[in-house]
C-alpha positions in Angstrom: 0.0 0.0 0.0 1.2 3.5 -1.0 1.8 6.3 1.5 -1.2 8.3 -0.8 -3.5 5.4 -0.3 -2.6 5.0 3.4 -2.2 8.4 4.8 -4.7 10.5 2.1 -6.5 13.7 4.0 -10.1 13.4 4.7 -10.5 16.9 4.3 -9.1 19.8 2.0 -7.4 21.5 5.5 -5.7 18.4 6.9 -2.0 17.8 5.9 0.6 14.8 6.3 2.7 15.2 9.0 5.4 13.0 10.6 7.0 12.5 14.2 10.4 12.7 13.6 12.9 11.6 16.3 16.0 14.0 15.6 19.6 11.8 15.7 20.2 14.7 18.8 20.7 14.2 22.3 18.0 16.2 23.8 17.6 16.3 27.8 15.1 14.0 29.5 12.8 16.4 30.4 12.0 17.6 26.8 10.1 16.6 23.7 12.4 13.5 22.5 10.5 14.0 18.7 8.6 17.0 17.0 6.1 17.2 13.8 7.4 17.8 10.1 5.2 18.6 7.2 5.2 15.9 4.1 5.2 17.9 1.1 4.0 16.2 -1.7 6.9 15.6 -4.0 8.3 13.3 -1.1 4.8 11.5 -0.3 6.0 8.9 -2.4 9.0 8.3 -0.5 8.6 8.8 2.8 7.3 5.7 5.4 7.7 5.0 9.0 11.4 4.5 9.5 12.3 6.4 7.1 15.8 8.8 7.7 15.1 12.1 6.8 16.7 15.7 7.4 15.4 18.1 9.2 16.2 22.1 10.8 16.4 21.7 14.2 17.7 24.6 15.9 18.9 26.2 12.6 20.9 23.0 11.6 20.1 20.3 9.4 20.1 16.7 11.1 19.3 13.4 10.5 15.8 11.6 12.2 13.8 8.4 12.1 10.4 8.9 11.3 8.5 7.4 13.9 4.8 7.9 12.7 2.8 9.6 10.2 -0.9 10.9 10.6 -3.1 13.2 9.4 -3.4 16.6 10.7 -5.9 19.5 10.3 -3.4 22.9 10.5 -6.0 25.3 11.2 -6.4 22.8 15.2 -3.1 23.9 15.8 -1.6 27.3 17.2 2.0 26.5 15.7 3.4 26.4 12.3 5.3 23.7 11.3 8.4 23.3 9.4 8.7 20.9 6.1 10.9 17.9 6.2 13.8 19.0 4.0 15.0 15.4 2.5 14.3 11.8 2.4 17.5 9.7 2.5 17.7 6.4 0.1 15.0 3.9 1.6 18.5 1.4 1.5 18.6 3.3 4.9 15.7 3.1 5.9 15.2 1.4 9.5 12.5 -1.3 10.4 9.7 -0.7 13.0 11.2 -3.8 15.2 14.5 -1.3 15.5 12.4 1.7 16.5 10.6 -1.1 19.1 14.0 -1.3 20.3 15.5 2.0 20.4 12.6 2.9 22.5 12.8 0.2 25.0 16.6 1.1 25.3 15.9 5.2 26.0 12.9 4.5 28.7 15.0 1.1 30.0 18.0 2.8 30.4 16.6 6.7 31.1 18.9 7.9 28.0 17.4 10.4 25.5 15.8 9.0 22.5 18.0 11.1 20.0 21.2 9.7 21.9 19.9 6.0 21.0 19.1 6.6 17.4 22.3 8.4 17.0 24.0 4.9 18.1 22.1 3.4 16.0 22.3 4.9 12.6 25.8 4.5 10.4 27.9 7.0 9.4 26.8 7.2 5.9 29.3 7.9 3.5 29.1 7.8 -0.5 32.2 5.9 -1.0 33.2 2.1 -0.7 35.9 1.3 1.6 38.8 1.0 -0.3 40.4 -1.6 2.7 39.2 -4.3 3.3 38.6 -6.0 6.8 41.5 -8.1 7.6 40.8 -11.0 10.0 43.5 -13.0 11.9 43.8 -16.6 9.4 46.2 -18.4 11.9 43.7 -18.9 15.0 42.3 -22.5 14.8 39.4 -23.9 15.9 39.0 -27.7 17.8 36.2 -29.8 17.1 33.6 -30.2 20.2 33.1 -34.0 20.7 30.5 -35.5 19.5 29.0 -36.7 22.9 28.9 -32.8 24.1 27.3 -31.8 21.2 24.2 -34.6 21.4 23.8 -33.3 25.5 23.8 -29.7 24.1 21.0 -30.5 21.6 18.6 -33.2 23.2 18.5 -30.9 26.3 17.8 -27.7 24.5 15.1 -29.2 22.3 11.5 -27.2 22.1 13.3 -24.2 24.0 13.6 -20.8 22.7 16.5 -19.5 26.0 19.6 -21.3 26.7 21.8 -20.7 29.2 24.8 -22.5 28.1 27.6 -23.0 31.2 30.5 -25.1 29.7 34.8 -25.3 30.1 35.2 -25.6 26.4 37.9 -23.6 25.0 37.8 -23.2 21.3 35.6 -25.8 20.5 32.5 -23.6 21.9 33.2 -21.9 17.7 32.3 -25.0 16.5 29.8 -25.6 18.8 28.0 -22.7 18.0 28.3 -23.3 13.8 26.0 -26.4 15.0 23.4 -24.5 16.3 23.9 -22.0 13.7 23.2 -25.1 11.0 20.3 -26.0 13.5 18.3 -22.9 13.4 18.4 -20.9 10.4 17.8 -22.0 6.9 20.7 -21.7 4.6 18.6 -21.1 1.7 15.9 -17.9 0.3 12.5 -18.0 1.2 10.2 -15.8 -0.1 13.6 -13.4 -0.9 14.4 -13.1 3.0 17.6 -15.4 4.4 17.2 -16.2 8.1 20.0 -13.8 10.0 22.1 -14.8 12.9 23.5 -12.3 15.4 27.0 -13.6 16.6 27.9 -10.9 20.4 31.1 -11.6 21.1 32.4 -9.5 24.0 35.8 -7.4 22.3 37.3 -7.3 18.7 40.0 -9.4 19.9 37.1 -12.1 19.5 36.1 -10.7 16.6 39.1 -10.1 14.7 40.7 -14.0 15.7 38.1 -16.3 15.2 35.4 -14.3 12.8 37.3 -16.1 9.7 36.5 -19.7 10.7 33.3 -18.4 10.2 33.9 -16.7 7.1 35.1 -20.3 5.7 32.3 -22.1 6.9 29.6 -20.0 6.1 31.1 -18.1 3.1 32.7 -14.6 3.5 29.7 -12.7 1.3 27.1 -14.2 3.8 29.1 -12.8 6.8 29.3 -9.0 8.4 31.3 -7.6 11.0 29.9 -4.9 13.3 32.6 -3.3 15.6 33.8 0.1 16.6 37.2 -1.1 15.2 35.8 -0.8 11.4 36.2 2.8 9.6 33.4 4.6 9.0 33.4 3.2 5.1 34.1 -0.5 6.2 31.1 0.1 8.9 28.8 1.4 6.1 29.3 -1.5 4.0 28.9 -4.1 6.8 25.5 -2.5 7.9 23.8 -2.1 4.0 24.7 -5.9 4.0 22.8 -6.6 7.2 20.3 -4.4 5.4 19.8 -6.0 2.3 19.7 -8.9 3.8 22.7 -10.4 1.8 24.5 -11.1 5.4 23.1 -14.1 6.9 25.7 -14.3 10.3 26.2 -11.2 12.0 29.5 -10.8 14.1 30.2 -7.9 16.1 30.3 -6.4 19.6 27.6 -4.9 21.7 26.6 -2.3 19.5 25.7 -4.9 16.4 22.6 -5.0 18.9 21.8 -2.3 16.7 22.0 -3.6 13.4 19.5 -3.4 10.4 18.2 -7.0 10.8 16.0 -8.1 8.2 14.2 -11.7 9.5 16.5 -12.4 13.2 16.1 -15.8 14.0 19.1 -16.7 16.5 21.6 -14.7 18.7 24.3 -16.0 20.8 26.3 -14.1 23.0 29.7 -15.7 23.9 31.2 -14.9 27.3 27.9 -13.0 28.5 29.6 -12.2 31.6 32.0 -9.9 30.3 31.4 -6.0 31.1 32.7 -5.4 28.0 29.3 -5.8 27.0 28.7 -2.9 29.5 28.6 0.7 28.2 29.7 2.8 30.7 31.7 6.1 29.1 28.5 7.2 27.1 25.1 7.7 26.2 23.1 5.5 26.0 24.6 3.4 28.7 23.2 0.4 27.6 24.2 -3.3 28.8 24.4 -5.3 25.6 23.3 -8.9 27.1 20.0 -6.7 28.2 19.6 -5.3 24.9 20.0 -8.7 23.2 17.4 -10.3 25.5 14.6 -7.5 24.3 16.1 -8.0 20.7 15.4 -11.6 21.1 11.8 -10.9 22.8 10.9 -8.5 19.5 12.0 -10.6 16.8 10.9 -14.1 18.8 14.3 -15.4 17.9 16.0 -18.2 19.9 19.0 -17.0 22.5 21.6 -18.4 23.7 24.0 -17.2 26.6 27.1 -18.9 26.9 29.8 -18.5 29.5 31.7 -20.7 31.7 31.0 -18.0 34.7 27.9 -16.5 34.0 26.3 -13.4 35.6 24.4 -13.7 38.7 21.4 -12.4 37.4 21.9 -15.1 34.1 21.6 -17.5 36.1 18.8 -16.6 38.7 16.7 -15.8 35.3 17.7 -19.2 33.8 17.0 -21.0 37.1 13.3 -19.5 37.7 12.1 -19.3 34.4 10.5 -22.0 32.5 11.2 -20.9 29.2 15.1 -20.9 30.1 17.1 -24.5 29.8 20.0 -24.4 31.6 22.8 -26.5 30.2 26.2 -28.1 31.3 29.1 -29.0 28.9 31.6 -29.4 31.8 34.1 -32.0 30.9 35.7 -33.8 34.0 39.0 -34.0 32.8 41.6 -31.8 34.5 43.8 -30.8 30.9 46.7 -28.5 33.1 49.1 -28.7 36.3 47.7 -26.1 38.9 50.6 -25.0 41.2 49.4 -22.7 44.3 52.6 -21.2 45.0 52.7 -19.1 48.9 54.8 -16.2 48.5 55.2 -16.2 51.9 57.1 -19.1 52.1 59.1 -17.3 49.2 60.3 -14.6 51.5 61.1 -16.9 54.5 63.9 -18.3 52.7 65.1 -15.2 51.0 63.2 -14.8 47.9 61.5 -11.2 48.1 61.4 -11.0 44.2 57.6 -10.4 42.8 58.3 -13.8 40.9 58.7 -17.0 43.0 61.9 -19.4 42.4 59.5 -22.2 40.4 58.5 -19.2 37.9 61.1 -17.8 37.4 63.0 -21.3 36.4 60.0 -22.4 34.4 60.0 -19.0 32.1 63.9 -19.5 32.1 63.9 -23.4 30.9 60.8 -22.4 28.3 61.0 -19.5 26.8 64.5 -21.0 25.7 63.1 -23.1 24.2 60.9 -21.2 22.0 57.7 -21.5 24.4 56.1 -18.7 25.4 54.6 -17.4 28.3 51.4 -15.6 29.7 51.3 -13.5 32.9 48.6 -12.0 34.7 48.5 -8.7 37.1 45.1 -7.8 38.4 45.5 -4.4 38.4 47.8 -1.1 37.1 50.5 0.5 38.8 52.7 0.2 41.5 49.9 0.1 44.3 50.2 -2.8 47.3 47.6 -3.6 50.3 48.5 -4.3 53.7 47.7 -7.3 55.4 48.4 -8.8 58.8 49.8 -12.3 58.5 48.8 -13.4 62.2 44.5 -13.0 61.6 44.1 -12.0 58.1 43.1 -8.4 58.9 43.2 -5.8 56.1 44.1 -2.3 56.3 40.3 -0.2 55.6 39.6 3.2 55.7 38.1 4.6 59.1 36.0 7.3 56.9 34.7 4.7 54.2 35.7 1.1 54.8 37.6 1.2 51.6 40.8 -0.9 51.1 43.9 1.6 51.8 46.7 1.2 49.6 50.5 2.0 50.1 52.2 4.7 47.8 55.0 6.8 49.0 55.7 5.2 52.5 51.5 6.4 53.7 48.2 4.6 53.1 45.8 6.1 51.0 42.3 6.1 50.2 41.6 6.0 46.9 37.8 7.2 47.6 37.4 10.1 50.1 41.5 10.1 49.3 42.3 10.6 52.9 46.1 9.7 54.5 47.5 8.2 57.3 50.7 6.7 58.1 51.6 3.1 58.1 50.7 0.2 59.9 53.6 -1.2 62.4 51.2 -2.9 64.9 47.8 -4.7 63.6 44.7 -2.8 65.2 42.8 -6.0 65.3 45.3 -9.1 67.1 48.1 -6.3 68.3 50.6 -8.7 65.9 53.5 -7.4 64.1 53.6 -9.2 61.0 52.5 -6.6 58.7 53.0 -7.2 55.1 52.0 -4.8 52.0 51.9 -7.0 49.0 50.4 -6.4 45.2 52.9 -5.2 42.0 51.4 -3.5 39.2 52.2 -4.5 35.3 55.0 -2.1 35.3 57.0 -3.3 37.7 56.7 -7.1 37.1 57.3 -6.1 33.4 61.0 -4.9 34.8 62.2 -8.2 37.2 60.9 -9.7 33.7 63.6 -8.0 31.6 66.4 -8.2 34.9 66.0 -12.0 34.0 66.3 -12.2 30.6 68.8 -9.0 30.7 71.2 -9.1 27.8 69.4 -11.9 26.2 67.4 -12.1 22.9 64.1 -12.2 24.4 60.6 -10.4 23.3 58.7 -9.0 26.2 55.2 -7.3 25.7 53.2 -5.6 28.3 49.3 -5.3 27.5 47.6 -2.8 29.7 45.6 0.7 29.4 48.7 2.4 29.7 50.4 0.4 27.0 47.5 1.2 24.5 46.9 4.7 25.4 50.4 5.2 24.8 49.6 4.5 21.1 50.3 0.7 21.5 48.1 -0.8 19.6 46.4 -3.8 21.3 45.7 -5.7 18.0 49.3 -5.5 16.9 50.5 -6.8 20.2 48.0 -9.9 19.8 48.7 -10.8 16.3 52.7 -10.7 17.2 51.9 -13.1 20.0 50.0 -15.6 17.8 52.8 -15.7 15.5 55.4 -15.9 18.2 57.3 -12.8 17.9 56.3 -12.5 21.5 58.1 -15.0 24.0 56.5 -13.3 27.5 53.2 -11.6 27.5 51.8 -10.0 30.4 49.0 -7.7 31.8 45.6 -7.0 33.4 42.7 -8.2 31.7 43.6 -8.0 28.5 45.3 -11.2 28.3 43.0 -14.1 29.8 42.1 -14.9 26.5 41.6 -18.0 24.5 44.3 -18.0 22.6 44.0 -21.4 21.8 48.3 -22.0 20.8 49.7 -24.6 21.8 53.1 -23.1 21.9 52.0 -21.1 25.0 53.5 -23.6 28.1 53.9 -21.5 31.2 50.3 -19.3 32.8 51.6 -17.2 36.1 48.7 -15.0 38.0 50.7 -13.0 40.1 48.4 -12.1 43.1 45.0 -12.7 42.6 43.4 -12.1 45.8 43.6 -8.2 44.9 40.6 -8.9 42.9 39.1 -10.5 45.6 39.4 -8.3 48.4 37.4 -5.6 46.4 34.4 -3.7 48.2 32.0 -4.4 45.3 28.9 -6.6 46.2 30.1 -7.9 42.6 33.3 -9.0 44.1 32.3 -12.4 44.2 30.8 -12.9 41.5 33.9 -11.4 39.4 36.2 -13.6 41.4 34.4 -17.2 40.2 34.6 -15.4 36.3 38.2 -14.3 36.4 38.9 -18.1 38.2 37.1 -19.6 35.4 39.2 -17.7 32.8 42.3 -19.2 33.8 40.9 -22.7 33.4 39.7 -21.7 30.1 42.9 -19.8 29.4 44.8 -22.9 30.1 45.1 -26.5 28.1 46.4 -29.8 28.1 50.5 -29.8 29.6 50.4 -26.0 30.2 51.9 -25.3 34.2 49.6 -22.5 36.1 51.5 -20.9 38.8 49.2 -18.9 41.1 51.2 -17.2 43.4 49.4 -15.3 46.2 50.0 -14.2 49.9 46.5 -15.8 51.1 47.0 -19.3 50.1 43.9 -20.3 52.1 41.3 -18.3 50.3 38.5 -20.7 49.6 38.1 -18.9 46.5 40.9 -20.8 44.7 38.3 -24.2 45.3 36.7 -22.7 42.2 39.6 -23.1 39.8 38.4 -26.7 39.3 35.5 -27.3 41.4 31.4 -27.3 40.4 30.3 -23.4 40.7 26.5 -24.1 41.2 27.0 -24.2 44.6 28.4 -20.6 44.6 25.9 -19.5 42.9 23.0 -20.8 44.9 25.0 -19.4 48.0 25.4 -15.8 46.1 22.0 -15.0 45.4 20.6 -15.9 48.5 23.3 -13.5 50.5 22.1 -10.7 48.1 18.5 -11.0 49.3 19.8 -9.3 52.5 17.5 -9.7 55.8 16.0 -6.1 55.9 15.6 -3.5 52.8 16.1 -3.9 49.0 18.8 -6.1 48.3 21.0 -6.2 45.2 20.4 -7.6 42.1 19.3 -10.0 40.8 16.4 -8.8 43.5 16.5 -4.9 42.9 17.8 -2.7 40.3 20.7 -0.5 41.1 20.9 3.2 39.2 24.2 4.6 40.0 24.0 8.7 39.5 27.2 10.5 39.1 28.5 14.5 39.4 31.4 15.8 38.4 33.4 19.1 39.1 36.9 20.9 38.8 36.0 22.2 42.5 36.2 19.4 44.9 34.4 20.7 47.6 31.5 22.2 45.2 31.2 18.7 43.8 30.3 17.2 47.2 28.2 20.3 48.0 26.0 19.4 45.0 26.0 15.6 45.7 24.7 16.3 49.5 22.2 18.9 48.2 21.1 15.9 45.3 20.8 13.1 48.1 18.4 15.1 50.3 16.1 16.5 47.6 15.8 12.8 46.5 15.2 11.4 49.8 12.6 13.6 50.9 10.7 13.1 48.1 11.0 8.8 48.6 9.9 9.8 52.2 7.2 11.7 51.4 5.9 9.1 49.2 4.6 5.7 50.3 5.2 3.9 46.9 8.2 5.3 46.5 9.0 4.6 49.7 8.0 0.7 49.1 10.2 0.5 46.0 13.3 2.9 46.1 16.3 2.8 48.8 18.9 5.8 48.4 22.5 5.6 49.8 24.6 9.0 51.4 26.5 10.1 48.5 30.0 8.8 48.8 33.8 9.8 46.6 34.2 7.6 43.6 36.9 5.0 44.0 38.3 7.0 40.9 37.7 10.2 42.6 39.5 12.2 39.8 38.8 11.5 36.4 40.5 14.0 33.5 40.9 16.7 36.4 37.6 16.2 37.5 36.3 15.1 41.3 33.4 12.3 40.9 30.8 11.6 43.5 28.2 8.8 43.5 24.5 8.3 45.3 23.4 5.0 44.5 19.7 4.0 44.4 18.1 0.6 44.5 14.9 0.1 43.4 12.2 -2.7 42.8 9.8 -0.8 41.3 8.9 -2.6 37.8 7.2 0.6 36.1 9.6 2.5 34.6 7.3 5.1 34.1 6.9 5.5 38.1 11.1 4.8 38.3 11.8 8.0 35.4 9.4 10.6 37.2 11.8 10.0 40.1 14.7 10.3 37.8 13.6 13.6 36.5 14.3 15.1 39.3 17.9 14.8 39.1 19.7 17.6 37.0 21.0 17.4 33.5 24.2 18.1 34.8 24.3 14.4 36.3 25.0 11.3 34.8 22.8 8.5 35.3 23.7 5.1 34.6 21.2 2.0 35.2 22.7 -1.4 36.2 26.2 -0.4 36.7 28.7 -2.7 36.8 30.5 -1.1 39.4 29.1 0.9 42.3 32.2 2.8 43.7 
């Protein structure tokens, strides 16, 4: 049906008009789209989703048109502007997209024009004269047999999977199966079954999309990542749009993509915050996203990680439309060595690497094996522990963990001093140790011990890439062993999936878990679990640590459902709103160049938003606010941050955003945060 047909005025006064959402960020507390005239010579053209331009403001931008309606002028005491151009309807979006991009800016309390701008490509007139290079020497294990039969017989008839498995690479292969399973490989009625492939960073992407590309055919594949120019971006998304790409591969923004006829998404690793956005509008949480995606389209998902998110797991255990799945293989493929650096530095050894470490890397690596270590965390920082009772050196003010830089502690969240500890305040003992090396420093024992020899060392960090380092280059020159020693913070517990790697250290792990994050936990199992997944068959893990005891360290090996179970029920809590997966938590964050102006504003924030939960008795029933508290990265690009953290339980959002709109533009406001200091 034409637009004329559809739309035609009843009477000779009434006009077309459209509600155009403007690709703007526009605060909350305005009109997120505004009326445009159709003339007629673009009646033709124009349909709901269309991208048009527009004056807004006196500048011409881009807007989705979100509905069209007839509209007697002479009603109205405005005049509106005409829509100035219709864009190719190659770029025109669908209504399940707009469905979406909706959901995100009420879910998420982000302004509609900030979505849609995240949404729509930079659209450019030329080609991309490069093409996307993939890594070709990453391989790929097939999954046995037997796994794949338990996968399939238990996940028959349902539409949500949560997939919990210890496979390495073979969970590629794995998902190809389900791939094969679920879509049609052929054309029906000129619209191929799509695929959306969430994988949690480009390093994913960029290693492992070409075993795809083989298997399925490189035309029938696109790539959606941030890493693509904005000509190589354009191309991938008018694939997705024509429908010509049948598996989509990208990061969490391909949640986003043009999707023609979505049958399947898997997200790999759904635990991983990269899948978090946290430095922008919208602030979205790409798992979330995929989970609506999945609900609009009625398309089958499947979450796969062998640590999944609390809040995975709860949904997967109470719901009836989830199937929760094990693929957990009993045998043990690597040696595990706990190594307790105490014991190190009784007989001498007060190095950051242990004796059995240090010989392993020196027997290995000359012998052309390489090497990967892990450091939980940048810079030169170290806690302070009493050996005698296990007591940890806190902040008085804030309960934070103090850390020791230039002979003082420090609090890195009200950023408060004191001198250090000689005498533990809890058992009166003297055994007071400060223990914890940052990447920089471990990267320099490194080269002492292979000083004057013809050994590649690479360090893989934020610092290293912000200094221009590029993290891509530094993974491709370890696959192809120009790298003998590898080391860094997060960045590295990857499946690299070479079997030339022999030797795994993680230097002091128990930074991670002595963190002040109800998420602590939870991140400890994940990180645990990637250094299982990290490792294979005749690699040696050293795990050297200072708290050898930690029960944590049971989960390198052991079943995690029992964590789990135990995890959610502490986070019930027995009075109040507890934390999720039983509340929400909406962190909202102020910034300033004046410190104390910054805490002025939070304090004033906090008490116009708790009188008004006070005042209320619904709101009372479903919100809980905190005192506003120093972010544990209290300056941020020479500006103080403060936080007030709300929990809430209150399931309309429409109840949950009149409270947010009290809070000033000024703020930032970011729902499910993944951290809360």
């Amino acid at each position: 049906m034409t637009i004329q047909k559809k739309y035609m005025p009843k009477e000779n006064n009434e006009k077309l008009v459209a509600q155009v959402i403007p690709a703007v960020k526009i605060p909350r507390n305005m009109a997120q789209f505004f009326s445009y005239l159709i003339s007629k010579k673009i009646t033709a053209k124009i349909e709901i989703g269309s991208v048009v331009e527009i004056s807004l403001r006196n500048k011409t931008v881009l807007g989705i048109v979100r509905e069209i309606q007839n509209i007697n002028l002479e009603k109205i005491n405005y005049k509106l502007k005409e829509i100035t151009n219709v864009l190719d309807n190659s770029i025109q979006i669908s209504k399940e997209q707009i469905q979406l991009l909706e959901f995100v800016s009420n879910y998420y309390y982000s302004p509609l024009g900030s979505v849609v701008k995240s949404a729509l490509p930079e659209i450019t007139k030329k080609e991309a004269r490069k093409k996307i290079e993939l890594n070709t020497n990453c391989t790929i294990n097939v999954i046995e047999k037997k796994q794949k039969n338990i996968f399939f017989s238990k996940s028959k008839d349902k539409e949500k999977i949560l997939l919990l498995h210890n496979l390495q690479s073979e969970k590629y292969d794995l998902y190809v199966e389900i791939i094969r399973k679920t879509v049609r490989q052929t054309h029906h009625n000129d619209q191929r079954d799509q695929v959306l492939l969430l994988l949690p960073e480009y390093f994913d992407i960029y290693n492992f999309s070409n075993f795809y590309a083989k298997t399925f055919g490189t035309e029938n594949i696109a790539l959606m990542t941030s890493e693509l120019t904005n000509n190589q971006y354009f191309d991938e998304w008018r694939k997705i749009k024509s429908g010509q790409a049948q598996i989509i591969i990208g990061t969490r923004q391909a949640v986003f993509a043009p999707f023609q006829n979505l049958k399947l998404i898997i997200a790999d690793d759904e635990h991983n915050s990269s899948y978090k956005q946290w430095d922008q509008n919208p602030r979205y949480q790409g798992i979330k996203v995929a989970q609506e995606l999945a609900k609009i389209w009625k398309a089958k998902l499947v979450l796969s990680s062998p640590a999944p998110s609390i809040d995975s797991y709860y949904l997967a255990e109470k719901s009836e439309d989830f199937a929760k799945i094990e693929l957990i293989t009993k045998k043990e493929k690597y040696h595990l060595e706990k190594i307790n650096m105490e014991n190190e530095r009784k007989t001498g050894n007060y190095s950051v690497l242990s004796e059995k470490l240090k010989n392993n890397l020196l027997e290995n690596i000359y012998q052309k094996n390489q090497a990967v270590l892990f450091i939980p965390r940048l810079g030169k920082n170290t806690i302070t522990k009493c050996r005698d009772c296990d007591y940890i050196a806190e902040c008085k003010n804030c309960e934070n963990i103090l850390i020791m830089q230039n002979n003082y502690l420090y609090c890195t969240r009200c950023k408060e001093k004191s001198n250090l500890i000689k005498q533990c305040p809890k058992c009166q003992g003297q055994r007071i140790n400060s223990f914890g090396y940052g990447s920089e420093e471990i990267e320099n024992e490194i080269e002492k011990l292979f000083e004057g020899k013809n050994i590649q060392i690479a360090r893989l960090d934020s610092d290293t890439i912000s200094q221009g380092c590029k993290q891509t280059k530094i993974q491709s020159d370890f696959i192809a062993g120009k790298i003998d020693i590898l080391l860094g913070t997060q960045m590295v517990l990857k499946n690299w999936n070479m079997k030339n790697i022999s030797t795994i250290g993680i230097l002091f792990p128990e930074i991670i878990f002595n963190q002040t994050e109800f998420k602590s936990k939870e991140k400890t199992v994940q990180f645990l679990r990637s250094i299982s997944m990290l490792a294979s068959e005749n690699q040696e893990v050293f795990l050297q640590t200072n708290d050898i005891k930690n029960n944590m360290f049971s989960y390198l090996k052991s079943n995690i459902n029992a964590f789990y179970k135990e995890e959610i029920e502490s986070r019930k809590l027995p009075s109040g709103i507890g934390y999720p997966p039983f509340s929400q938590l909406i962190k909202l964050i102020y910034k300033n160049q004046n410190q104390f102006q910054c805490q002025r504003e939070a304090e004033n924030m906090y008490k116009i938003i708790k009188h008004i939960i006070a005042e209320n008795e619904i709101l009372k029933e479903n919100f809980q606010i905190t005192t506003p508290f120093a972010a544990s990265s209290f300056i941020e690009y020479g500006k103080y941050r403060w936080n007030i953290i709300i929990k809430s339980i209150c399931s309309d959002f429409e109840l949950r955003n009149s409270l947010l709109e009290l809070v000033a533009q000024d703020w930032i406001i970011d729902i499910d945060p993944e951290s809360i200091s």
